[in-house]
The first five atom37 places (N, CA, C, CB, O) and aatype in JSON, in Angstrom:
{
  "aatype": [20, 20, 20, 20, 20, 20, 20, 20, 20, 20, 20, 20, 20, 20, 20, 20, 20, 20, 20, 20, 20, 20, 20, 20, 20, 20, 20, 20, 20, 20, 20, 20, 20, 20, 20, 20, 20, 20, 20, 20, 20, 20, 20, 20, 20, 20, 20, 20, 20, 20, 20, 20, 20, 20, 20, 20, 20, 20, 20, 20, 20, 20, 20, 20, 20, 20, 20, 20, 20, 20, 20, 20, 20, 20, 20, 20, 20, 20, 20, 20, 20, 20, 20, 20, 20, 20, 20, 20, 20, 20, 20, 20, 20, 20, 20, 20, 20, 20, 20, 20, 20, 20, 20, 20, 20, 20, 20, 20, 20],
  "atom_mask": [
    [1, 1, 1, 1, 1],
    [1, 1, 1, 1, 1],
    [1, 1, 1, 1, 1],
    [1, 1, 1, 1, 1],
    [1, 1, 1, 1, 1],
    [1, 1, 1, 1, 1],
    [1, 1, 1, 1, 1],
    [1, 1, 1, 1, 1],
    [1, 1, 1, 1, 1],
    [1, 1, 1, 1, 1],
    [1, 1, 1, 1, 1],
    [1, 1, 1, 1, 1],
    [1, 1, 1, 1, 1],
    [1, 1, 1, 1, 1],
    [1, 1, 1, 1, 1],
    [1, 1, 1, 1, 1],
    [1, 1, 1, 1, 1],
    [1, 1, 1, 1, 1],
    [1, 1, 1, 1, 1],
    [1, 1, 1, 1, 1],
    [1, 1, 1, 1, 1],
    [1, 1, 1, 1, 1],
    [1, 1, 1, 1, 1],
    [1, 1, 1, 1, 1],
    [1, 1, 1, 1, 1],
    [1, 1, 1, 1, 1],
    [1, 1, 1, 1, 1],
    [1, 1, 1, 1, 1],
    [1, 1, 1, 1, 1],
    [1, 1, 1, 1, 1],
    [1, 1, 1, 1, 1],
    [1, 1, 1, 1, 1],
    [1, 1, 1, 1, 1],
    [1, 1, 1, 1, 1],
    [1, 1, 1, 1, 1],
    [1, 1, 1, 1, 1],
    [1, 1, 1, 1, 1],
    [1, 1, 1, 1, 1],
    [1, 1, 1, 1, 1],
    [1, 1, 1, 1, 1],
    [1, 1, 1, 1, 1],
    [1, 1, 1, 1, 1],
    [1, 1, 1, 1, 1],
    [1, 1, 1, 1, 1],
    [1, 1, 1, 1, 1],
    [1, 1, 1, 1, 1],
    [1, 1, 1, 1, 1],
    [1, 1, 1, 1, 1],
    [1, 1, 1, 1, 1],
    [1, 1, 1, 1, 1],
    [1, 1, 1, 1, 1],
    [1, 1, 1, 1, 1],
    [1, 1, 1, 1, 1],
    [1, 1, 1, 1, 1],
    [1, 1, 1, 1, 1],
    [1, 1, 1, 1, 1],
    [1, 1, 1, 1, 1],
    [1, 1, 1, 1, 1],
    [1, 1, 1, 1, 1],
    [1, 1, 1, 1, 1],
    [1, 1, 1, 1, 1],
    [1, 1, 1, 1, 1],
    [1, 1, 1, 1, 1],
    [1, 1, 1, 1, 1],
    [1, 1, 1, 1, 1],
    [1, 1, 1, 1, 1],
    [1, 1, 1, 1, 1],
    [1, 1, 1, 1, 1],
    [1, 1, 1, 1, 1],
    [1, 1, 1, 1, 1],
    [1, 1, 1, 1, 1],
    [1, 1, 1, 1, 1],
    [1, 1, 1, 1, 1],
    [1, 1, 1, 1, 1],
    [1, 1, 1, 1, 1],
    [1, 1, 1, 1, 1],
    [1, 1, 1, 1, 1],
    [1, 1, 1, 1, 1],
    [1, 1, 1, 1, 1],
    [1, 1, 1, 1, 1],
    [1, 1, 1, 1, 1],
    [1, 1, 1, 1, 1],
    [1, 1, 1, 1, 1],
    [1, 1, 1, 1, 1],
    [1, 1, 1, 1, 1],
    [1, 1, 1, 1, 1],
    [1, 1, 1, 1, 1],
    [1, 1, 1, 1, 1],
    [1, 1, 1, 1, 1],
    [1, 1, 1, 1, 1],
    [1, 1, 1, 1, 1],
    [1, 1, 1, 1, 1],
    [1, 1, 1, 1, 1],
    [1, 1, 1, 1, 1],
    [1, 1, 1, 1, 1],
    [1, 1, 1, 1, 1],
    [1, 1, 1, 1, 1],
    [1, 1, 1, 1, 1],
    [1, 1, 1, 1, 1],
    [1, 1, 1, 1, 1],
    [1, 1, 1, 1, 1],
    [1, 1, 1, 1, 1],
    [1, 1, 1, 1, 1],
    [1, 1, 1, 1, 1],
    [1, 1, 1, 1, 1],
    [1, 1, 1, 1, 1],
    [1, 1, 1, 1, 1],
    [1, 1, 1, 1, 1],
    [1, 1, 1, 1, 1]
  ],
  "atom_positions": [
    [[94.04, 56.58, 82.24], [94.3, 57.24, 83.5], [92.99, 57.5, 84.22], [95.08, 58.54, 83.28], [91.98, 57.66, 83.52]],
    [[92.88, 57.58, 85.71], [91.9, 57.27, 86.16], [91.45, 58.64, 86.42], [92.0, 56.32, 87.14], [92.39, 59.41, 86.59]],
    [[90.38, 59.14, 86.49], [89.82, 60.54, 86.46], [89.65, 60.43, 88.46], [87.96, 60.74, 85.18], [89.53, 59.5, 89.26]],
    [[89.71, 61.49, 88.55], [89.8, 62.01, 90.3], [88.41, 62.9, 90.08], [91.58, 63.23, 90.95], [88.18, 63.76, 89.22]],
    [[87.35, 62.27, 91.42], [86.43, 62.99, 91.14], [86.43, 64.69, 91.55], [85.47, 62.27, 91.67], [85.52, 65.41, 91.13]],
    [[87.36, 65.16, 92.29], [87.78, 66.61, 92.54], [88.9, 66.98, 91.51], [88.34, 66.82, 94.1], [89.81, 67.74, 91.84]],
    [[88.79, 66.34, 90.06], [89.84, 67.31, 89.23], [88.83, 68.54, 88.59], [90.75, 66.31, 87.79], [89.48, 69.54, 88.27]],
    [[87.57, 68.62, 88.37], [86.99, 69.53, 88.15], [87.23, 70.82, 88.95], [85.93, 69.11, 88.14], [87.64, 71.86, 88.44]],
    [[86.95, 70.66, 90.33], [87.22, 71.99, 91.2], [88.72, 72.06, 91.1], [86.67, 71.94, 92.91], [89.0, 73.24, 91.29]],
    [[90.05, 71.23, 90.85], [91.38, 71.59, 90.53], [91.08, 72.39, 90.03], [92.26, 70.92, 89.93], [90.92, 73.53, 90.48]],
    [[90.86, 71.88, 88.6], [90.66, 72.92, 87.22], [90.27, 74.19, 87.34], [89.66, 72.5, 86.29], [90.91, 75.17, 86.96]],
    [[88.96, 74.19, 87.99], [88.72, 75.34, 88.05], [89.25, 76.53, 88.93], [87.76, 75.21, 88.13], [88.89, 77.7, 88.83]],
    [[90.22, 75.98, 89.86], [90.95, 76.7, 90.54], [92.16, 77.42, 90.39], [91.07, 76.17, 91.21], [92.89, 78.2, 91.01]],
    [[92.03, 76.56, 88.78], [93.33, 76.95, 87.95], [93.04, 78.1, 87.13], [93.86, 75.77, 86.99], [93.82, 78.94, 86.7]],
    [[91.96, 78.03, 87.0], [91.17, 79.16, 85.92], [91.13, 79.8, 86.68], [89.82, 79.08, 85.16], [91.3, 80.89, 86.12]],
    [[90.99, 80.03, 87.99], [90.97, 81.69, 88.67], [92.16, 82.07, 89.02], [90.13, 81.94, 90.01], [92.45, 83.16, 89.53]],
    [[93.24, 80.76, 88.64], [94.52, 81.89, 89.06], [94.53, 82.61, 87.21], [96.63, 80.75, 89.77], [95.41, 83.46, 87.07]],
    [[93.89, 82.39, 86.19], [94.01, 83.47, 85.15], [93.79, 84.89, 85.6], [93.05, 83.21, 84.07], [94.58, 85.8, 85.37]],
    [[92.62, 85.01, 86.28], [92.21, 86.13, 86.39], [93.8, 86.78, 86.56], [91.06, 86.27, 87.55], [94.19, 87.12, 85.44]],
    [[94.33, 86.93, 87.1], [95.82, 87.24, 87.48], [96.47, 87.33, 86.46], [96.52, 86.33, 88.27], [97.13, 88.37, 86.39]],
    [[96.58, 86.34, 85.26], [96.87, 86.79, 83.98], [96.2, 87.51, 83.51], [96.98, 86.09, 83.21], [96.99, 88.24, 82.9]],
    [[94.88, 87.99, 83.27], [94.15, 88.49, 82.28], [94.2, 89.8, 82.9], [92.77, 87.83, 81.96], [93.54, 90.63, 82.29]],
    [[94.95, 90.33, 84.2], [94.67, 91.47, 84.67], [94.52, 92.55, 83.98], [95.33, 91.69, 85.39], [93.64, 93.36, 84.26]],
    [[95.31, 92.72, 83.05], [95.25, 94.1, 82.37], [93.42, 94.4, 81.77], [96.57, 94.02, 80.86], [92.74, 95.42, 81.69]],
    [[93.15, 92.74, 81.41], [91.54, 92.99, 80.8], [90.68, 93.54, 81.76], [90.75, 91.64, 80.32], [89.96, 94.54, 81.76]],
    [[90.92, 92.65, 82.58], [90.19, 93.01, 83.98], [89.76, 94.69, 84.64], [91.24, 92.37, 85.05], [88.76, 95.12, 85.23]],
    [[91.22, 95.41, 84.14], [91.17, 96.44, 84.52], [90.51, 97.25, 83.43], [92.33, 96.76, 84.94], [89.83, 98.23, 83.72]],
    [[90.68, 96.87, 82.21], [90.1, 97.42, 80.81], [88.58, 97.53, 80.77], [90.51, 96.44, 79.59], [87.93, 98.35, 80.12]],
    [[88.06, 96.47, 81.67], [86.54, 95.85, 81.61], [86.11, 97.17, 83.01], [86.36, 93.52, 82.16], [85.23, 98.04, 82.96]],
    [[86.92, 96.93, 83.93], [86.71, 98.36, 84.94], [86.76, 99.59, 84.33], [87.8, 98.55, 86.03], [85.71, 100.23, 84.31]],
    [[87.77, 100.06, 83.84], [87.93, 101.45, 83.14], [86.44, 101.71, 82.15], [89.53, 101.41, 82.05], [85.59, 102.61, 82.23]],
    [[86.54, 100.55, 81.23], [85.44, 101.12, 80.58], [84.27, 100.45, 81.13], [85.51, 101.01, 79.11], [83.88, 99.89, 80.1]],
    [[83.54, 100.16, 81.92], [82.5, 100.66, 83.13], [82.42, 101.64, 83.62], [82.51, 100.17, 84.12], [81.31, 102.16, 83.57]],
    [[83.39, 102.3, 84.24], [83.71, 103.69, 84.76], [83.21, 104.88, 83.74], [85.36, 103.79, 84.99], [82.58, 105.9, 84.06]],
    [[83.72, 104.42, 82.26], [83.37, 105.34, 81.69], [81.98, 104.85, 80.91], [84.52, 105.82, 80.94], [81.58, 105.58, 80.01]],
    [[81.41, 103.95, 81.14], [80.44, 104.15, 80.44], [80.41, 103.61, 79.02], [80.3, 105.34, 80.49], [79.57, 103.68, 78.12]],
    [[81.57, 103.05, 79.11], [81.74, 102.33, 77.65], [81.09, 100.54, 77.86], [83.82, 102.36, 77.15], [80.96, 99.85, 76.85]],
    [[80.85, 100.15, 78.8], [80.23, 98.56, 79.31], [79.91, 98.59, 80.51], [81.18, 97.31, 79.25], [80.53, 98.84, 81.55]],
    [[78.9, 98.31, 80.29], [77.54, 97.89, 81.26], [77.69, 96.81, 82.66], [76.44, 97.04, 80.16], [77.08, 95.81, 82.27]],
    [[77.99, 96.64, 83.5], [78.53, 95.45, 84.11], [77.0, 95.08, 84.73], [79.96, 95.71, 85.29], [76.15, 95.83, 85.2]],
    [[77.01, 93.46, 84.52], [75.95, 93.06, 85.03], [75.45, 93.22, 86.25], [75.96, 92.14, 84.87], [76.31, 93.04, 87.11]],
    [[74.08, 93.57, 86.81], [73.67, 93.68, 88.07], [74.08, 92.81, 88.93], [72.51, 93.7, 88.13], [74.29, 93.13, 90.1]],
    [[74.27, 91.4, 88.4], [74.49, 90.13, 89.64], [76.09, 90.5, 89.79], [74.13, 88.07, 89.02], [76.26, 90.02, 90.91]],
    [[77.19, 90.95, 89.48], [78.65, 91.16, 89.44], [78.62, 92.64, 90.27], [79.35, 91.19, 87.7], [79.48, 92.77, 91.15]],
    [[77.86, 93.55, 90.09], [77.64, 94.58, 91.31], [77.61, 94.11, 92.31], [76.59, 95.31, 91.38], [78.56, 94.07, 93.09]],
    [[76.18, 93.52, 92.56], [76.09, 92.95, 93.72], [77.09, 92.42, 94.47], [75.38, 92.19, 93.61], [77.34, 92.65, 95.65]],
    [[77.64, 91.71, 93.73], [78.74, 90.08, 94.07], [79.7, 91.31, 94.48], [79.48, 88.57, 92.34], [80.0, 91.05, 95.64]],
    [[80.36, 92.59, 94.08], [81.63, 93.36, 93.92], [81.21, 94.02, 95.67], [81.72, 94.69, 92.22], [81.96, 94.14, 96.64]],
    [[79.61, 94.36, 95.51], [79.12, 94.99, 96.73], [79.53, 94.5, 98.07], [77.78, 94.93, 96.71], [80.28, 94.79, 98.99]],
    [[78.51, 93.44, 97.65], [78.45, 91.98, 98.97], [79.94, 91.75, 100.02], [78.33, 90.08, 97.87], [80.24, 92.02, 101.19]],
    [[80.71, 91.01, 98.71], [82.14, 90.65, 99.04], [82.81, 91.51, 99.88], [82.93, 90.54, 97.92], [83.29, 91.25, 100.99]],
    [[82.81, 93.11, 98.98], [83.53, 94.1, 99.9], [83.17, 95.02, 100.89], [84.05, 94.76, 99.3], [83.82, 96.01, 101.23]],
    [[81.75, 94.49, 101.48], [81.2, 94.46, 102.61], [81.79, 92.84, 103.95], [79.52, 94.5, 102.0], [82.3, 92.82, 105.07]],
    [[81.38, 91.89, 103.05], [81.61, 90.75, 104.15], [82.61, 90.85, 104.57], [81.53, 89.48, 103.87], [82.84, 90.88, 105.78]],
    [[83.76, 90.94, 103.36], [85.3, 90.68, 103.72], [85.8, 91.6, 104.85], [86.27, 90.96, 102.41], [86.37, 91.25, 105.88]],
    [[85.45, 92.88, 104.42], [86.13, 94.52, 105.39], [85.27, 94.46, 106.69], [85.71, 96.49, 104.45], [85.66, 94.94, 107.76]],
    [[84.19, 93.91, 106.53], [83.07, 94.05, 108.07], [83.44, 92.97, 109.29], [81.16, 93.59, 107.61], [83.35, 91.74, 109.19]],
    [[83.89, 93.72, 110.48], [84.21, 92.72, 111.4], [82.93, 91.85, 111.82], [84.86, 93.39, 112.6], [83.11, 91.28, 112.9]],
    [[81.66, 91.6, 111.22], [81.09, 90.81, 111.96], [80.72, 89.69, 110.86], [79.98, 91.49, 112.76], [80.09, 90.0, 109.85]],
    [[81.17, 88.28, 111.13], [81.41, 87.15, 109.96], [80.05, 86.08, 110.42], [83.31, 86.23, 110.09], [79.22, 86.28, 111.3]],
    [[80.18, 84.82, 109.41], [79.6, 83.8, 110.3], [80.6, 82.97, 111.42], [78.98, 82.77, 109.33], [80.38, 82.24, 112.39]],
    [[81.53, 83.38, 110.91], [83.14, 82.83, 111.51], [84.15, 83.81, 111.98], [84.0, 82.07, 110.36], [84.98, 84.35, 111.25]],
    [[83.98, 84.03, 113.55], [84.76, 85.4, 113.66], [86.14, 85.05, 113.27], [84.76, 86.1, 115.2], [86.68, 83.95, 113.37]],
    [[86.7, 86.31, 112.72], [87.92, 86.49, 112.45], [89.01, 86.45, 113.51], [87.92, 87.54, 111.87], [90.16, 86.91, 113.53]],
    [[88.54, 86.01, 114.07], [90.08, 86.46, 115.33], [90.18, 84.79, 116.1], [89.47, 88.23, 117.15], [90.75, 84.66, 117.18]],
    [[89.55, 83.64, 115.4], [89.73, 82.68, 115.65], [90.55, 82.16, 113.93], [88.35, 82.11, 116.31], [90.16, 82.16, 112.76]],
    [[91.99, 81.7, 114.74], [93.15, 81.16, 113.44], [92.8, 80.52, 112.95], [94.34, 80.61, 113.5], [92.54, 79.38, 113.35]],
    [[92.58, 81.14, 111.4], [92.49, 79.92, 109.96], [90.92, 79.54, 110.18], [93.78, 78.1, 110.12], [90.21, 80.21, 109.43]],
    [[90.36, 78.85, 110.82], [88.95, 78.45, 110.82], [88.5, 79.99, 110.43], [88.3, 77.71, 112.39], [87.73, 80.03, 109.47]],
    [[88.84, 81.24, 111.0], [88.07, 82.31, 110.89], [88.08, 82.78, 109.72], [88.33, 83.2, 111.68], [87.08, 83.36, 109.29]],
    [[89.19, 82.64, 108.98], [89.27, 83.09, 107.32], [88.74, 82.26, 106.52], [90.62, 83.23, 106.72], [88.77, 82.67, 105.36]],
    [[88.28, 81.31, 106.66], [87.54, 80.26, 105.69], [86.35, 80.98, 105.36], [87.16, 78.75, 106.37], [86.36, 81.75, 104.39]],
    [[85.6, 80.86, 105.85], [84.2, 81.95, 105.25], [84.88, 83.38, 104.62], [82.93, 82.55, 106.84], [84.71, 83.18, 103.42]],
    [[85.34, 84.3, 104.7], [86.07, 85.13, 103.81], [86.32, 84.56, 102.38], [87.34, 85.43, 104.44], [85.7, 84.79, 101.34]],
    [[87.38, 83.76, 102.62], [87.84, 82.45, 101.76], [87.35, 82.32, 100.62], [87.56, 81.23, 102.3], [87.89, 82.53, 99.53]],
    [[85.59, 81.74, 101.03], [84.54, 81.14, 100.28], [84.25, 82.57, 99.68], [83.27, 80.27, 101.16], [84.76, 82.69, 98.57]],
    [[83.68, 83.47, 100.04], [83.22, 84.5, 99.57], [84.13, 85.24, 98.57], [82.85, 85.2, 100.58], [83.7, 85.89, 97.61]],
    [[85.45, 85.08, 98.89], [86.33, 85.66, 97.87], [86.45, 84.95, 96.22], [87.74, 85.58, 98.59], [86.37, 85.43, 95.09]],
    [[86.7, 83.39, 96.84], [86.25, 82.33, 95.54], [85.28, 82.58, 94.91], [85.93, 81.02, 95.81], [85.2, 82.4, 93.69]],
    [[84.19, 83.12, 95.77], [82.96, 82.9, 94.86], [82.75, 84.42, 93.83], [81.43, 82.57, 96.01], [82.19, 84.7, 92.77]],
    [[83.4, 85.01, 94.69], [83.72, 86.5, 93.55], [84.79, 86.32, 92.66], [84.22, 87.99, 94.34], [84.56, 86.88, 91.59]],
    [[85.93, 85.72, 92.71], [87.0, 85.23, 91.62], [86.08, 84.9, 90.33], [87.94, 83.74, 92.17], [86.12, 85.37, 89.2]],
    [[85.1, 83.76, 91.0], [84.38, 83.02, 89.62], [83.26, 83.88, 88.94], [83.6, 81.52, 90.04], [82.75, 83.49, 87.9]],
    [[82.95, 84.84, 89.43], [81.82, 85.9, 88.89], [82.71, 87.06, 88.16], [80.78, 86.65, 90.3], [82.22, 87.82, 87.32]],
    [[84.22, 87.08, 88.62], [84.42, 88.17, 87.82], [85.17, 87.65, 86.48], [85.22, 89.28, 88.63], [85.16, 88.32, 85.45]],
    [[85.82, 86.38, 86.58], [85.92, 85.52, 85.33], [85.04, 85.51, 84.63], [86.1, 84.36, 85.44], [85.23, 85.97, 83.5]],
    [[83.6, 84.93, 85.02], [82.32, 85.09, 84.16], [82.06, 86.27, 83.57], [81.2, 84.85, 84.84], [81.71, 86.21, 82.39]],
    [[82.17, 87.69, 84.27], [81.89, 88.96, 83.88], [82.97, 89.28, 82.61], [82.0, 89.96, 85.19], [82.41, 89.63, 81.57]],
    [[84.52, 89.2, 82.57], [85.36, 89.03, 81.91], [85.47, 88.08, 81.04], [86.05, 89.06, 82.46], [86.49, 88.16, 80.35]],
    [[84.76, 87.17, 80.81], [84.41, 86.06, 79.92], [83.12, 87.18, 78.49], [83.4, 84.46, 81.24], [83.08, 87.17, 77.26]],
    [[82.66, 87.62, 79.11], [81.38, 88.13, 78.79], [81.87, 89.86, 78.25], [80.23, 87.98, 80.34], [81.17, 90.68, 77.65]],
    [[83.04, 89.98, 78.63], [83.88, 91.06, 78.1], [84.21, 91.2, 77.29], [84.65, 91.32, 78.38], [84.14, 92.23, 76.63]],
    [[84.87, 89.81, 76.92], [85.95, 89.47, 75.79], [84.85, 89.11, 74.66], [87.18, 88.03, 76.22], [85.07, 89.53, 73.52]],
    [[83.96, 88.53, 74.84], [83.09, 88.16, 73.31], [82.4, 88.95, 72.99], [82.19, 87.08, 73.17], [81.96, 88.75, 71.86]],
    [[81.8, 90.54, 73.85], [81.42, 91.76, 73.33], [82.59, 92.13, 72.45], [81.09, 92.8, 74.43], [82.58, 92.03, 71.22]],
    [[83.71, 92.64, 73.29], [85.29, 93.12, 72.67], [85.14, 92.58, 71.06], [86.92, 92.15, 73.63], [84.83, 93.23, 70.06]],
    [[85.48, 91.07, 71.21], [85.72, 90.41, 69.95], [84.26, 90.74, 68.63], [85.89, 88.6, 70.48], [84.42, 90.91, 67.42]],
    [[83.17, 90.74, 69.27], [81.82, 90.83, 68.79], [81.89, 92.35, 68.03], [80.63, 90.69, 70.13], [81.53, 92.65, 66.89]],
    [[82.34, 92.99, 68.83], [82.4, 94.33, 67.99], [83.48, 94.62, 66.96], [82.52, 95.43, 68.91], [83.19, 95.17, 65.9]],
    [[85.1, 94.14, 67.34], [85.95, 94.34, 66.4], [85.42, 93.58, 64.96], [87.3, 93.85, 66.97], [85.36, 94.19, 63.89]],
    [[85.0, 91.93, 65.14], [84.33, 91.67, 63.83], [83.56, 92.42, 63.14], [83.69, 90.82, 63.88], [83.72, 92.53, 61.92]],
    [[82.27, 93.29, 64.02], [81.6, 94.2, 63.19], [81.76, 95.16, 62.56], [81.0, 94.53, 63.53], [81.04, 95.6, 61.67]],
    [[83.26, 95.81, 63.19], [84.29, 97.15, 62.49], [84.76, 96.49, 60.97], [86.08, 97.55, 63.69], [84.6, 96.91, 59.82]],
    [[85.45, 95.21, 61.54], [86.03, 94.83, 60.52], [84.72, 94.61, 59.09], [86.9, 93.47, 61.07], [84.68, 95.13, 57.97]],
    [[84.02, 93.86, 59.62], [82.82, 93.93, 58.86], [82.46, 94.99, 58.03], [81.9, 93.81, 59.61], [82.12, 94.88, 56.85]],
    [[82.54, 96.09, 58.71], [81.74, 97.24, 57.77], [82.88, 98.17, 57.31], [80.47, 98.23, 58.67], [82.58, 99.15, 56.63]],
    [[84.19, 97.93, 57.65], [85.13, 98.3, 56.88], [85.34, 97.36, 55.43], [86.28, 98.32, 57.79], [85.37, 98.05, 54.41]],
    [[85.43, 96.53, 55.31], [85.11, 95.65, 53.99], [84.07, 95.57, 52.78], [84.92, 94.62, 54.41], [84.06, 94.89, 51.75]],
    [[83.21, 96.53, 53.29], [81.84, 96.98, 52.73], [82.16, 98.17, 51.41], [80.85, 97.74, 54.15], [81.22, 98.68, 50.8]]
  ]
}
């Protein structure tokens, strides 16, 4: 079967509709930030900052009040935070897992 050179960005477009599945983590990875239980990386601040500045601020590179062309830059900026908070939540789950091994670990001791 012949490979499509845009099945990569498919794919990966498929992986950010997880985030949507993984919500509950998502929110788990927030809560414990909030409290102080995980650290969220400086570049995923930023990215959380940025986004919910560009998106809410009426002044774009693409005004908003021109149809569909105007939401495309939003668009991009939203994608590009989908894939940073997958990464951040990627980076969740192998602390999570990283530590239950070490419980388990030193419970076996």
């Amino acid at each position: 079967m012949a490979r499509f050179p845009f099945s990569k960005k498919v794919q990966q477009i498929r992986s950010l509709s997880q985030l949507w599945q993984y919500r509950a983590a998502l929110f788990s990875m927030f809560r414990d930030a909030w409290r102080g239980k995980y650290k969220l990386s400086i570049l995923t601040i930023l990215a959380l900052v940025a986004a919910g500045i560009y998106i809410l601020s009426p002044f774009d590179l693409i005004p908003d009040f021109i149809p569909v062309i105007g939401w495309i830059d939003d668009g991009i900026v939203f994608y590009f935070l989908l894939k940073r908070l997958m990464h951040e939540l990627n980076r969740y789950s192998l602390r999570n897992l990283k530590l239950l091994s070490e419980e388990e670990f030193s419970r076996r001791k």
